[in-house]
ZALUM-67215 format. One record per residue (C-alpha): x negated, y negated, z negated; residue number from 1; residue in one letter. Coordinates in steps of 0.25 Angstrom, whole numbers, plus 5000, padded with zeros to 4 digits. Example, Ala and Ser with C-alpha at 12.3 -4.5 7.8 and 13.67 -1.06 7.14 Angstrom:
NODE:px:py:pz:loke:nufi
NODE:4951:5018:4969:1:A
NODE:4945:5004:4971:2:S
//
This chain:
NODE:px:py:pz:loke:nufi
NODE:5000:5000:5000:1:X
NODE:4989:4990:4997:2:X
NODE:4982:4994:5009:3:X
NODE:4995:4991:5017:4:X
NODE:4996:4977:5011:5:X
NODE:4981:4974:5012:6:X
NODE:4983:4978:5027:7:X
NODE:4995:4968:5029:8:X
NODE:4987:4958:5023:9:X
NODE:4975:4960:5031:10:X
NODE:4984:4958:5045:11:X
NODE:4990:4945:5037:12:X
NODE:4978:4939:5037:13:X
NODE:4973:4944:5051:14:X
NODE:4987:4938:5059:15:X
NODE:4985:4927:5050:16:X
NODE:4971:4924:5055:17:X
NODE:4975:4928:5069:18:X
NODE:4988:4918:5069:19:X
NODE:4976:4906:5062:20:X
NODE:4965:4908:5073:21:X
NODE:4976:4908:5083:22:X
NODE:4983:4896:5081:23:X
NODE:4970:4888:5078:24:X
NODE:4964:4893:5093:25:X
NODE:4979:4890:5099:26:X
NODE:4979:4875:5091:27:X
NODE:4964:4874:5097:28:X
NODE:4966:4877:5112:29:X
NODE:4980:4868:5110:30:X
NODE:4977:4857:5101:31:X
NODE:4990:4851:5096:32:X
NODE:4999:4842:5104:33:X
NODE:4997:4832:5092:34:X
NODE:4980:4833:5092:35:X
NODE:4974:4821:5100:36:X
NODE:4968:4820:5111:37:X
NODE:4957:4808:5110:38:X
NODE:4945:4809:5121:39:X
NODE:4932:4802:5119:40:X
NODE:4937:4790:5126:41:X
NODE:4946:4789:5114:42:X
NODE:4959:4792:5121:43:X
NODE:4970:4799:5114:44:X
NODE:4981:4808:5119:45:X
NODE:4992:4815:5113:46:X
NODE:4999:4824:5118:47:X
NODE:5011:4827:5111:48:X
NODE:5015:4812:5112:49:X
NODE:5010:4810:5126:50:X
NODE:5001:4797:5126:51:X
NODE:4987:4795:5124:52:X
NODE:4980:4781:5123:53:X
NODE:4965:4776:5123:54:X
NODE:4959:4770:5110:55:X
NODE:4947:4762:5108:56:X
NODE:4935:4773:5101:57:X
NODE:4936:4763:5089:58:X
NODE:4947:4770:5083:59:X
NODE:4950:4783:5076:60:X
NODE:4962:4790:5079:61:X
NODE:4972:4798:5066:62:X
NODE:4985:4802:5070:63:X
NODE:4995:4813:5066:64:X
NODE:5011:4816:5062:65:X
NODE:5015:4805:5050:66:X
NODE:5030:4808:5051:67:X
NODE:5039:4818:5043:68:X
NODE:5048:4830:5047:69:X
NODE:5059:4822:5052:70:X
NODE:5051:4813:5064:71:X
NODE:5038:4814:5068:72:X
NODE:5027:4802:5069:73:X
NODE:5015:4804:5074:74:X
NODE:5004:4792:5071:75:X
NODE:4991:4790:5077:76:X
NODE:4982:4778:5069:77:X
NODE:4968:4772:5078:78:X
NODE:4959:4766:5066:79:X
NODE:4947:4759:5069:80:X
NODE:4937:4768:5065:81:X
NODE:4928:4755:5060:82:X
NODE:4941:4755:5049:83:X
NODE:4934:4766:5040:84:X
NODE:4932:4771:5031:85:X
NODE:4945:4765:5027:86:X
NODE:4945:4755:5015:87:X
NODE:4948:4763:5001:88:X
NODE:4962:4756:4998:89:X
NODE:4963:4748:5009:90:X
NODE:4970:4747:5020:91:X
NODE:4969:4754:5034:92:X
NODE:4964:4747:5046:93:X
NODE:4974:4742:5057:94:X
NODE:4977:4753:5066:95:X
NODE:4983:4759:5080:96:X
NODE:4995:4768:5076:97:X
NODE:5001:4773:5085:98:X
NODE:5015:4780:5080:99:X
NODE:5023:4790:5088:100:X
NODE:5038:4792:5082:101:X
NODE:5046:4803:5085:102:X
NODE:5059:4797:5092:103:X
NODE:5067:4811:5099:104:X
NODE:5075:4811:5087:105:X
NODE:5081:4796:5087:106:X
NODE:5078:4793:5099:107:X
NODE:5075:4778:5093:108:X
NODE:5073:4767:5105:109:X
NODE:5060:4760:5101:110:X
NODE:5070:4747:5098:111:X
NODE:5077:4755:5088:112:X
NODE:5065:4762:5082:113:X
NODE:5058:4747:5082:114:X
NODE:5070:4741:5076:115:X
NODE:5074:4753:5066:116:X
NODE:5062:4761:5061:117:X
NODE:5050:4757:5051:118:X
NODE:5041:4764:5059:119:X
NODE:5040:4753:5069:120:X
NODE:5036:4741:5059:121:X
NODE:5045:4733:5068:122:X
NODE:5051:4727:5055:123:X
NODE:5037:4721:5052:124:X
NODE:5037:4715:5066:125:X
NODE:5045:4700:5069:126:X
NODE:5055:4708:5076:127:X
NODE:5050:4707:5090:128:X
NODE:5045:4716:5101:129:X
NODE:5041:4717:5115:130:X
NODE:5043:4726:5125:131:X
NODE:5031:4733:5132:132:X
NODE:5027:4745:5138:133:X
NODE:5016:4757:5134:134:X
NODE:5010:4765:5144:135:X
NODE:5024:4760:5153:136:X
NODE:5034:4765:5143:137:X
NODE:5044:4754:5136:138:X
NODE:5039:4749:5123:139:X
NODE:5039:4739:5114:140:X
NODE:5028:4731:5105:141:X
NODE:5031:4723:5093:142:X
NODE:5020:4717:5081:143:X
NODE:5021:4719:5068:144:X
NODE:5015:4717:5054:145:X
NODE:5011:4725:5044:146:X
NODE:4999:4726:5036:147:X
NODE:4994:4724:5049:148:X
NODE:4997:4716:5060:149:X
NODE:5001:4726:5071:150:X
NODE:5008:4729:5085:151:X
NODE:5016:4739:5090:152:X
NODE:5022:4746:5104:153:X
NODE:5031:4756:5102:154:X
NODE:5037:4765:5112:155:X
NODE:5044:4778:5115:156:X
NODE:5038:4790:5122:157:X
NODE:5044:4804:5124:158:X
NODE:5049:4806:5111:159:X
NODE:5043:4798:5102:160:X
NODE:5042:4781:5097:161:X
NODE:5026:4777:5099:162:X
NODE:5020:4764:5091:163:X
NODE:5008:4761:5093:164:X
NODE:5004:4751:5081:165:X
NODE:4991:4742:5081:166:X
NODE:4988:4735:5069:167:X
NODE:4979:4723:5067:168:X
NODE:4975:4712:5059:169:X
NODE:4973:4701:5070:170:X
NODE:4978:4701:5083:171:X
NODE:4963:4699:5087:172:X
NODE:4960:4713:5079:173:X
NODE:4952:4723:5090:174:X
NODE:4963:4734:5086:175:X
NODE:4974:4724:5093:176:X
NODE:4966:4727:5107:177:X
NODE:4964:4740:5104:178:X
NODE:4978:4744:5100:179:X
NODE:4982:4736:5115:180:X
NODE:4972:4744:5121:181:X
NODE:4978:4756:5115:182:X
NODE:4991:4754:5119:183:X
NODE:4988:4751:5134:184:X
NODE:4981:4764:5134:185:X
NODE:4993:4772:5129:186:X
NODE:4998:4783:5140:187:X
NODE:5011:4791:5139:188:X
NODE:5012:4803:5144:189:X
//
């Protein structure tokens, strides 16, 4: 009887390390949809969302899943790489976010979700916006202040409400050129 069990327990293990060095080769050939793509021309791609942008090699790139059960938000955060070690206590540096809300359940417009969500910061704006395009699709592009002085376009692609934030000090700030730069480079797919 112990020697059955010992036996059952010995396959355990075996399909268990089987099933473990499976998955891991399988997740290595096919990285997941969610895994950037950055090349060392500091391009990013990212396939699940279907866009990619340029970015200027001054800037580190952190992103990953911030939203809950019920919707998901995906965020992706360029820092200046001069910006650390970060302060202990203080505050972070202005940034590039950009934010990608999941919109197939509501179905907001972006007027609504300006007007009628937090996640826009529109409420810290004077109220105003303008309309524009990225990469030919409608949007729109609004300031607002926060801790920091900031611009956002905001748009809908596929399934989803994209922000794309940059945040300064002075309007003369280099991240201000750098977050246009960004912008224009953005391509949907």
């Amino acid at each position: 009887m112990k020697k059955n069990i010992l036996i059952i327990i010995a396959v355990l293990i075996l399909i268990g390390a089987g099933f473990y060095f499976w998955t891991k080769k399988e997740t290595a050939e096919n990285p997941s949809p969610l895994s950037p793509i950055v090349t060392d021309d500091n391009n990013y791609k990212n396939n699940t969302y279907n866009f990619s942008f340029s970015y200027p090699e001054t800037y580190i790139i952190d992103e990953g899943e911030v939203g809950n059960g019920e919707r998901s938000h995906y965020t992706i955060t360029l820092s200046p790489k001069d910006a650390f070690p970060l302060p202990a206590g203080g505050e972070g540096p202005p940034t590039i976010t950009i934010d990608i809300y999941q919109n197939d359940l509501d179905n907001l417009t972006l007027d609504s979700w300006l007007r009628n969500t937090n996640f826009s910061n529109f409420k810290l704006s004077d109220g105003k916006y303008t309309d524009t395009t990225v990469s030919g699709t409608p949007a729109i592009r609004y300031h607002w202040s926060g801790l920091y002085e900031a611009e956002t376009f905001a748009f809908i692609h596929k399934k989803s409400i994209i922000a794309v934030s940059g945040m300064y000090l002075s309007p003369e700030d280099e991240i201000v050129k750098d977050f246009n730069s960004l912008v224009s480079s953005i391509k949907l797919k």
